[in-house]
C-alpha positions as CSV (number, residue, x, y, z in Angstrom):
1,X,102.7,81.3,124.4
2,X,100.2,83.6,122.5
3,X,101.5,87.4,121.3
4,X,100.1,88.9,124.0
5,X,102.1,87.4,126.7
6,X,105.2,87.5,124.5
7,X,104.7,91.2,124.5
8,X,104.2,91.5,127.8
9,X,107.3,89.1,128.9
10,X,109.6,90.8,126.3
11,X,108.4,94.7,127.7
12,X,109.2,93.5,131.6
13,X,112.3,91.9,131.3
14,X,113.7,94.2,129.2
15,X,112.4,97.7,131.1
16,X,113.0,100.0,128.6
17,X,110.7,101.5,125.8
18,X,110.0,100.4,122.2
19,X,108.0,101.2,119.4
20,X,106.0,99.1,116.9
21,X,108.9,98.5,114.9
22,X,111.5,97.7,117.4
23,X,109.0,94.9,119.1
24,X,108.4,93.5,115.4
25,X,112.2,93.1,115.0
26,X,113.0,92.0,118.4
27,X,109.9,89.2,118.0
28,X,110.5,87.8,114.7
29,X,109.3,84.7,116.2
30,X,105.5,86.7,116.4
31,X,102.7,86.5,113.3
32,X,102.7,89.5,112.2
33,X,103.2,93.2,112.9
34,X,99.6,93.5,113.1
35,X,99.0,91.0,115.6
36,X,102.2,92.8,118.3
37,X,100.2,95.9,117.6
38,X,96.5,94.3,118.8
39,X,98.3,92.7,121.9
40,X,100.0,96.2,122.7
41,X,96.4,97.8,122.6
42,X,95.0,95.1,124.9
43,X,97.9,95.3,127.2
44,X,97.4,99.3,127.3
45,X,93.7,99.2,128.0
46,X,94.5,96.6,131.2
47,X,96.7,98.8,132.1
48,X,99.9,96.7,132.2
49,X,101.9,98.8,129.9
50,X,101.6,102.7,129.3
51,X,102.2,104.5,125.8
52,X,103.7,108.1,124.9
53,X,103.6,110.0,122.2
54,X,106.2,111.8,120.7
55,X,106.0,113.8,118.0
56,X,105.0,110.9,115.2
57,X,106.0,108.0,117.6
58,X,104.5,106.0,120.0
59,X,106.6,104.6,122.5
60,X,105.4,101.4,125.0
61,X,106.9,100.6,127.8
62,X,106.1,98.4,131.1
63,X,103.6,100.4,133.7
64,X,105.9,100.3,136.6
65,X,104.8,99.4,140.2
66,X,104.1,102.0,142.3
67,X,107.1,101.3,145.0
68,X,109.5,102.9,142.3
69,X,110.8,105.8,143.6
70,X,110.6,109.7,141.8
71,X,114.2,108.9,140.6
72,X,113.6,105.9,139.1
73,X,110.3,107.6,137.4
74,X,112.7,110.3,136.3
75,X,115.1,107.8,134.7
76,X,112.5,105.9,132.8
77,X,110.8,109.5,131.6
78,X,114.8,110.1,130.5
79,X,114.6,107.2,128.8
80,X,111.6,107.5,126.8
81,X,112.8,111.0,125.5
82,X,116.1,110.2,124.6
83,X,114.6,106.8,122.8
84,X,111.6,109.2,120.9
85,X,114.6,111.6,120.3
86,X,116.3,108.8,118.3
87,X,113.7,107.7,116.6
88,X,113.1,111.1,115.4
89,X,116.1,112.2,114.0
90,X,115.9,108.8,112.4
91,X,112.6,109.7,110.6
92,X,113.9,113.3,109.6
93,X,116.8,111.3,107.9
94,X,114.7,108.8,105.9
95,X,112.4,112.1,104.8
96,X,115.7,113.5,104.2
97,X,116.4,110.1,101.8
98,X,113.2,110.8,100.1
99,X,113.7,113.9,99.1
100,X,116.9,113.5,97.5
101,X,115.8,110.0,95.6
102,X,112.8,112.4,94.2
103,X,114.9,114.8,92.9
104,X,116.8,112.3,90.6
105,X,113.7,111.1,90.0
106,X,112.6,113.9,88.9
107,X,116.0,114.6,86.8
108,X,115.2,111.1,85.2
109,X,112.0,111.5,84.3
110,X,112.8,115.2,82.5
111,X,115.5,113.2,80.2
112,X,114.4,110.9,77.5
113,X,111.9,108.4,78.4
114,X,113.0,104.4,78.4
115,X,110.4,104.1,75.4
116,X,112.6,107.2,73.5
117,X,116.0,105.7,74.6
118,X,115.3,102.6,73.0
119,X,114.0,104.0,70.1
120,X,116.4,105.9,69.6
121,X,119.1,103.4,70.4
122,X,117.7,101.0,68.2
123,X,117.7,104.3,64.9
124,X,121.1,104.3,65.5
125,X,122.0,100.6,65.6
126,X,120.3,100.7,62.0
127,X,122.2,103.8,60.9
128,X,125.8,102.7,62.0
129,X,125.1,99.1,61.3
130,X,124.4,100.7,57.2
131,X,127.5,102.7,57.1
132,X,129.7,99.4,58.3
133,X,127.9,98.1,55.2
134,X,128.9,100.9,53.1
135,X,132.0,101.0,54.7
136,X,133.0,97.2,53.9
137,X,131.5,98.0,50.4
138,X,134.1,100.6,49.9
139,X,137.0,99.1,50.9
140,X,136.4,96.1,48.7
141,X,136.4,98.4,46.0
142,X,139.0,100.9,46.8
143,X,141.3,98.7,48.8
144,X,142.4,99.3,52.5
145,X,142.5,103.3,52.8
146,X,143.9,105.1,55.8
147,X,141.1,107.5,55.6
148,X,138.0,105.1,55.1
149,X,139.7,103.0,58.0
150,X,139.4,105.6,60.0
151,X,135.9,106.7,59.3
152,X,134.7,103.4,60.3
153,X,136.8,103.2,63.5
154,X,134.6,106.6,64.5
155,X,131.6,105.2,63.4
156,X,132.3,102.1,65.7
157,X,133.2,104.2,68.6
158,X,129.8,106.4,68.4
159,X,127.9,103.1,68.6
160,X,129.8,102.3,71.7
161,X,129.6,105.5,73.1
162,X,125.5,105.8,72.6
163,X,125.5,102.0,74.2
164,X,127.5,103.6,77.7
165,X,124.6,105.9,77.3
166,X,121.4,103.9,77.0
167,X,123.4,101.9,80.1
168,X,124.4,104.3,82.0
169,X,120.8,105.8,82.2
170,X,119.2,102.4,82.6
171,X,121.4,101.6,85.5
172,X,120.4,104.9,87.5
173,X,116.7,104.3,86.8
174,X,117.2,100.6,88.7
175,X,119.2,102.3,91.4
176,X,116.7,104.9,91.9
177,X,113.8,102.4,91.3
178,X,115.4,99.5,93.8
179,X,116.0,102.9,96.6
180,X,112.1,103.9,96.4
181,X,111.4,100.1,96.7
182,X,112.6,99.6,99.8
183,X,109.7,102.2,101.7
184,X,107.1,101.9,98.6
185,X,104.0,99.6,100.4
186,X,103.6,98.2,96.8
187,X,105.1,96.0,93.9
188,X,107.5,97.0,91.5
189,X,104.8,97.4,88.7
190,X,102.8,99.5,90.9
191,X,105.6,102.2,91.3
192,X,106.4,102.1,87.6
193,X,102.7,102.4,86.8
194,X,102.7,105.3,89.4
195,X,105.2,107.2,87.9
196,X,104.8,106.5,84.4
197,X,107.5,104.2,83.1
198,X,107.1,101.4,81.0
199,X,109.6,98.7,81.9
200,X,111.2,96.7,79.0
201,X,113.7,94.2,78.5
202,X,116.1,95.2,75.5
203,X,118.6,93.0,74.2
């Protein structure tokens, strides 16, 4: 059966309004979102279904037969507000989501860059992997000393603690990355290319 009468099937037998997005997940079955929307149109302009507006929403529904009574018009308006009310407080949530992933977005992107971090990660690696040298050098000569034992066990744990760091902060870029994803229209390189980050691997 072509879209247009699985549309219109799926609309009567259910008698009750959807939007685009509720008919796309209720017809997986369907090409594409595209092709539900072009049959809702020709359905809407023969007059078979009607559409309301509410707010950002468009709701469809079946165009009832005329025998229905003012209460069951009054039920089926009900039922369109309460479903546009719905869908609305859903969209105030998701701007709601937005917001709050921009803002640590915004937090990330005022730190040090993933470019910085690494360099900087990779200038300490250098400078603590030296004083192990220097370290090891000593202890050959001077034997095993409390103190110089010491020294190196706090040069070991800085190294470990700027490693948490570098990630900890890559971590929360991902999360914060993966959370835009899911509503950005475009590929992961696109949104890093938007927003200025330069994704590399480090080992």
């Amino acid at each position: 059966m072509e879209t247009l009468g699985v549309v219109y099937n799926f609309l009567k037998t259910k008698n009750r309004p959807y939007n685009i997005n509720d008919l796309v997940t209720n017809l997986p079955n369907e090409k594409s979102k595209a092709a539900i929307q072009q049959a809702l149109e020709k359905l809407k302009k023969e007059q078979k279904i009607i559409e309301k507006i509410y707010g950002k929403q468009k709701i469809y529904c079946i165009k009832q037969e005329s025998q229905h009574d003012a209460a069951e018009l009054s039920r089926m308006t009900g039922d369109l507000q309460a479903h546009a009310n719905e869908l609305e407080i859903r969209r105030k949530q998701i701007e709601n989501d937005i917001k709050v992933l921009e803002v640590k977005l915004e937090a990330l992107k005022s730190g040090p860059t993933l470019e910085e971090a690494i360099i900087e990660r990779e200038t300490i690696k250098t400078r603590v992997t030296a004083h192990e040298r220097k370290l090891d050098y000593l202890m050959e000569r001077c034997g095993s000393q409390p103190n110089l034992v010491e020294k190196k066990k706090k040069a070991e744990q800085l190294r470990e603690q700027y490693s948490r760091e570098y990630l900890k902060r890559k971590r929360m870029g991902s999360e914060i990355i993966d959370s835009i994803l899911e509503g950005f229209p475009g590929t992961k390189k696109q949104l890093l290319d938007d927003v200025g980050i330069d994704e590399r691997i480090v080992k």
